[in-house]
N, C-alpha and C positions, 0 to 999 in steps of 0.2 A: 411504635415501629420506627426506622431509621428513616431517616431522606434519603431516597434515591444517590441524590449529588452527592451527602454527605458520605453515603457506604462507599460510592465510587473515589473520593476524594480519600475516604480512608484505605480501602483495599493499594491504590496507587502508591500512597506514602508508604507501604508496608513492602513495597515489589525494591528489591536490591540492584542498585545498575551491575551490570556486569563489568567485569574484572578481562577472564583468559581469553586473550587477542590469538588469530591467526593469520601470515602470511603466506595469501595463497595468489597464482596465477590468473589472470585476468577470467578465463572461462572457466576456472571453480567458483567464483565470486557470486555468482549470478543467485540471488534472493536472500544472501546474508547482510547483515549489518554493519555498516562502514565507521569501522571503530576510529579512526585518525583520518583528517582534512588531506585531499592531493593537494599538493603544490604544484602546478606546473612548471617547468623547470624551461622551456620554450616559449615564445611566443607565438599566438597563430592568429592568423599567418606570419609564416617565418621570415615573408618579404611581400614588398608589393607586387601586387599579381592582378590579371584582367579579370573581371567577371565576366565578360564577354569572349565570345567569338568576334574578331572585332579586328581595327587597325588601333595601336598607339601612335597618339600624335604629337610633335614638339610643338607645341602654342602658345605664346607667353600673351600674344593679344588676341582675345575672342571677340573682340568688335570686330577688327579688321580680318576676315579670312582669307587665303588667299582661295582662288578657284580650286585648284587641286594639291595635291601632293605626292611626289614622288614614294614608292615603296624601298625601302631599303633593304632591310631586314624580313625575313621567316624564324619566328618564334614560338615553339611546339611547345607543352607542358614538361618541365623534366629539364627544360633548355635554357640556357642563358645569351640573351643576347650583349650587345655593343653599344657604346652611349649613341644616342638617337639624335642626330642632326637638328639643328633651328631648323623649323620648316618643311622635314621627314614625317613619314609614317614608316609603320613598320607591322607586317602582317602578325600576327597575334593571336594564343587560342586559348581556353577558360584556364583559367590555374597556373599560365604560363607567368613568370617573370616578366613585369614590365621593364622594360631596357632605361638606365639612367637617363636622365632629359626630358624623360613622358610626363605629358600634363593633363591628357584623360585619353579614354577608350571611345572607338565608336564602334557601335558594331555596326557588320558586315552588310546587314539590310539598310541601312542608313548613308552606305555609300554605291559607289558605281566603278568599278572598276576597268579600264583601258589601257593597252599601252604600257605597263606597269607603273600608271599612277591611277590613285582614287582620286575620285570626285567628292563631296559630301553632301548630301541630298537634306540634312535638318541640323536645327542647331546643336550647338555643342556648351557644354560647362564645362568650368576646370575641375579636375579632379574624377569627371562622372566614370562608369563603369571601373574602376580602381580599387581593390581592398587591400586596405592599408597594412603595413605591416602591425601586427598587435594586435589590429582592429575585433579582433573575436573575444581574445583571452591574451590579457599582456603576461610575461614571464615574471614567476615569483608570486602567481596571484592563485588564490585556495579556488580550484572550480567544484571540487565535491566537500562536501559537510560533513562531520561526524553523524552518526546516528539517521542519515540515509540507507534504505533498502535497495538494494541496487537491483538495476532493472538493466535491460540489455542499451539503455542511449546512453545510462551512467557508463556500462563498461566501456561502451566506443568513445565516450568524451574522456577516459581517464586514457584507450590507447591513443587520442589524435593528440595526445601529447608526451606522449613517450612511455607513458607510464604502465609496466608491464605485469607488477603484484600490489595487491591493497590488504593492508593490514583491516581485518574483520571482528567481529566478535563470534568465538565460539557459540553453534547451535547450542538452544536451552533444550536438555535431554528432560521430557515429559511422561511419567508413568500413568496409565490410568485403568482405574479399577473397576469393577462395577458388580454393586452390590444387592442380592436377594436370591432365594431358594425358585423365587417366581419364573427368574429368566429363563430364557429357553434359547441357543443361538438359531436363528432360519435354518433353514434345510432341514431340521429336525421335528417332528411330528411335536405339539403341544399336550403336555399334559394338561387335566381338569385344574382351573385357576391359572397356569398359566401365561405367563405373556413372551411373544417374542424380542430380547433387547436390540430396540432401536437405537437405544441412545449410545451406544457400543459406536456405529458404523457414521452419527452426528460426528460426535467428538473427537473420532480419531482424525475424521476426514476432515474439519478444521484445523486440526494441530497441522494436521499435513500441508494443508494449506497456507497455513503461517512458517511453514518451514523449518517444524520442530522437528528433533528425532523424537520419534513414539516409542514407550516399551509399552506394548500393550499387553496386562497380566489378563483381561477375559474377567469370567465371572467369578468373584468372592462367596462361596455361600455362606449363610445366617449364622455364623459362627463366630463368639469370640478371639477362640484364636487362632480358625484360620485369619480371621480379618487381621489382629496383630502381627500376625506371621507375613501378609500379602505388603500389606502396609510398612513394617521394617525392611523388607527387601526393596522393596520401590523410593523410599527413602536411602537407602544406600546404595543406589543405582542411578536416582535422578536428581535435576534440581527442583523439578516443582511436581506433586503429586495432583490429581485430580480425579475427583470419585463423581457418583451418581449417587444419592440416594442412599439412605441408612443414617442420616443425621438426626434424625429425628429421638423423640423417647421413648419410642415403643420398644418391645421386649425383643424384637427381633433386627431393630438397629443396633450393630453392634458398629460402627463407624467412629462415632463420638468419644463412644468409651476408650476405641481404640487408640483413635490419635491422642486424647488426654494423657492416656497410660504412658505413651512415648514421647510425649512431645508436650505442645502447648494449643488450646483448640477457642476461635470465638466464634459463638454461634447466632448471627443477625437475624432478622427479619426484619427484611428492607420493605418500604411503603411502595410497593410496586408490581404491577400485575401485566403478565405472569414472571412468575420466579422469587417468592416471597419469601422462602429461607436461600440462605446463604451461609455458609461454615467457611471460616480464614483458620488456617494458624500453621504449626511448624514439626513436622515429625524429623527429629535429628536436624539435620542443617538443609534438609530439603522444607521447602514451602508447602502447603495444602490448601487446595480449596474445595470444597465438598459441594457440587452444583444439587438444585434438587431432583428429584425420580421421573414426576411428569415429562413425558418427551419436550413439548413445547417450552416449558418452563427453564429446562435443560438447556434447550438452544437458544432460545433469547437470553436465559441469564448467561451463558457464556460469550454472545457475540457483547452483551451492552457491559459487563466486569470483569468474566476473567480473562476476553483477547484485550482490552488497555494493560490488563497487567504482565501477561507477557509480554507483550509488546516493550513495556517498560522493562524485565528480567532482559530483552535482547539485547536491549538499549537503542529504543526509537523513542524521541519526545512522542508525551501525550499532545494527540490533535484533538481533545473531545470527540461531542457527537456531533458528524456532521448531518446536517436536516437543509431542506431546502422549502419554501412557501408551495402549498400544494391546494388545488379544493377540494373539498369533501362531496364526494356523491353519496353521502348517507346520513341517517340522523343519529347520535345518542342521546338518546332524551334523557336515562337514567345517569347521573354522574357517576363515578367511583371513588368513594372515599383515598383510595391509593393511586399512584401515577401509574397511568396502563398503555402498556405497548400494545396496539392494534395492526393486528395482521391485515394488510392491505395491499390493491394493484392495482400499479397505473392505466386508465384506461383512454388512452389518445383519441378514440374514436368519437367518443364524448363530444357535445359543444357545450362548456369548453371544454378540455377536457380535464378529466377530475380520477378521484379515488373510488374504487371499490369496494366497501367491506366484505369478506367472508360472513356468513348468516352465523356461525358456528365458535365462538373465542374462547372456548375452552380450553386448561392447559393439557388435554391427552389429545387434541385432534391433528394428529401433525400432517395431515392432506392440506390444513390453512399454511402449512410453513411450505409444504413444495406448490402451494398456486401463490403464495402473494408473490412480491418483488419489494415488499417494504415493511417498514413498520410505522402505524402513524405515533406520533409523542402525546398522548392527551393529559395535562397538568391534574392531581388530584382537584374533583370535585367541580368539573368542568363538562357542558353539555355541550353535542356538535349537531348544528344543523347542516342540512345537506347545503351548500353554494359559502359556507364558512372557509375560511381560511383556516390549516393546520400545517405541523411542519410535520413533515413525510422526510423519514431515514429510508435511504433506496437499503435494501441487501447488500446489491454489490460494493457499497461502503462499508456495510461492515466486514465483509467476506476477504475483501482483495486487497 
């Protein structure tokens, strides 16, 4: 069987970066992918300015203070004041323009005011309460990345500096199929054998979540050619295809034979549980990955291989898998010859607090995938006692 790493190492190499860019309006941008670096074309701050609510003061020597200082100036945000006397203050508010001559801010609680002169009640440094001009982001300098997901702080850092449209990469438009005479969609009464498709309402609602358009063609039945016929329209309609199930050799898989006929079809079996086949290949110019039937197997093999490779089709570098050191509040006494993702949940209350197994890890139990919050990583052929150290992949990593 393949190496986990490896299949992932190879499924990645196979995902094509994307090409068609779009220029779109700051608030269309939001969860697409930032195909060209912003340059800011400003500097911010655009001038020196108080952070304080505060007085500016001209002090060229902070040993010697004098007792007070006269107030000259009222300077609001928005406002520009007048160069600032040896030996002036001048009233001052957050964001405002400090006046030529200023050597720092004090603020307002800091002094005493009378008479229209301040007092100053503590000491002072050069330059304190002041942000410089440039000081954030100098001009001509890249604040956003390629291959960023914009999130709503990217869109307000790309307006605090003028910048109004970002060139993106086009949504990857995703077909997914799903295949057996077995399904039955919910609301509808079960025939004898039977089963309701779950894996239908996983996977779209991932795609969706990664921000792909979906065509969702529904159920394929056990047919030849319908499956050829489902299968060439979803490849001439998307860029990457994704099935459920029917890769197999049985007589009423018809998946394999299909995409062969049209395309080009590899069919893995990766050393890893749950999610042990795997089918890569190419119907026309759209890509395919065939996940396997098992609910469970379905959504782990799609969160741990086939979101890094869209991810790579939208054009986001690969981060790997992120895992963080966790304890074990359980034993595996029996190893597994293959790398097994263990459904599990963080439990705080714990001293200390540690991991939970689900009693149940089977690939059809998908009540283990809506109680955990994680996955644990267990290396083929590796035992875990309970107070061991393992690395725990949260969900929400791979999810969001």
């Amino acid at each position: 069987m393949l190496d986990f790493d490896d299949a992932r190492a190879k499924l990645l190499g196979a995902a094509r970066a994307p090409t068609r860019t779009e220029s779109l309006p700051l608030l269309h941008a939001s969860g697409l992918i930032l195909a060209r670096p912003v340059i800011s074309p400003i500097n911010v701050p655009g001038f020196d300015n108080s952070a304080m609510d505060g007085y500016a003061l001209a002090i060229e020597d902070f040993s010697a203070l004098p007792h007070s200082y006269p107030v000259t100036q009222r300077i609001a945000a928005g406002q520009t004041g007048t160069v600032l006397g040896s030996g002036t203050a001048a009233r001052i508010f957050t964001g405002a323009p400090v006046p030529p001559g200023s050597h720092a801010v004090v603020p307002q609680e800091h002094t005493e005011l009378e008479d229209g002169r301040i007092r100053v009640t503590h000491p002072i440094t050069a330059g304190q309460h002041i942000r410089l001009k440039g000081e954030d982001i100098a001009a001509d300098s890249a604040v956003l990345a390629p291959g960023l997901r914009l999130g709503p702080q990217h869109l307000a850092l790309a307006a605090s500096v003028g910048v109004d449209r970002l060139e993106v990469f086009r949504r990857v438009h995703v077909g997914v199929l799903f295949t057996g005479d077995e399904l039955t969609e919910p609301g509808n009464p079960l025939a004898p054998g039977a089963i309701y498709n779950s894996n239908r309402y996983a996977i779209v609602s991932l795609l969706h979540r990664m921000g792909c358009v979906v065509a969702d063609y529904g159920i394929v039945r056990d047919s030849a050619s319908a499956t050829r016929e489902a299968l060439a329209r979803a490849a001439a309609e998307n860029d990457v295809i994704i099935t459920c199930g029917g890769v197999s050799v049985g007589e009423e898989d018809h998946v394999k034979a299909a995409v062969q006929s049209l395309g080009q079809l590899d069919l893995w079996q990766i050393s890893m549980k749950p999610g042990k086949p795997l089918a890569y290949g190419r119907v026309g110019d759209a890509d395919f990955i065939g996940l396997p039937g098992n609910p469970v197997s379905a959504f782990v093999t799609f969160l741990l291989l086939a979101r890094p490779f869209l991810q790579r089709r939208m054009g986001m570098p690969d981060a790997g898998l992120f895992a963080i050191d966790a304890v074990a509040g359980f034993d595996v006494p029996r190893p597994d010859r293959r790398r097994e993702f263990m459904r599990v949940r963080f439990d705080p209350a714990s001293t200390p607090p540690t991991l939970q197994l689900w009693p149940n890890q089977s690939s059809g139990v998908m009540s283990s995938m809506a109680w955990a919050d994680g996955l644990v990583d267990v290396p083929a052929s590796t035992t875990i006692r309970a107070g061991d150290t393992v690395r725990y992949i949260p969900l929400s990593a791979l999810m969001d």
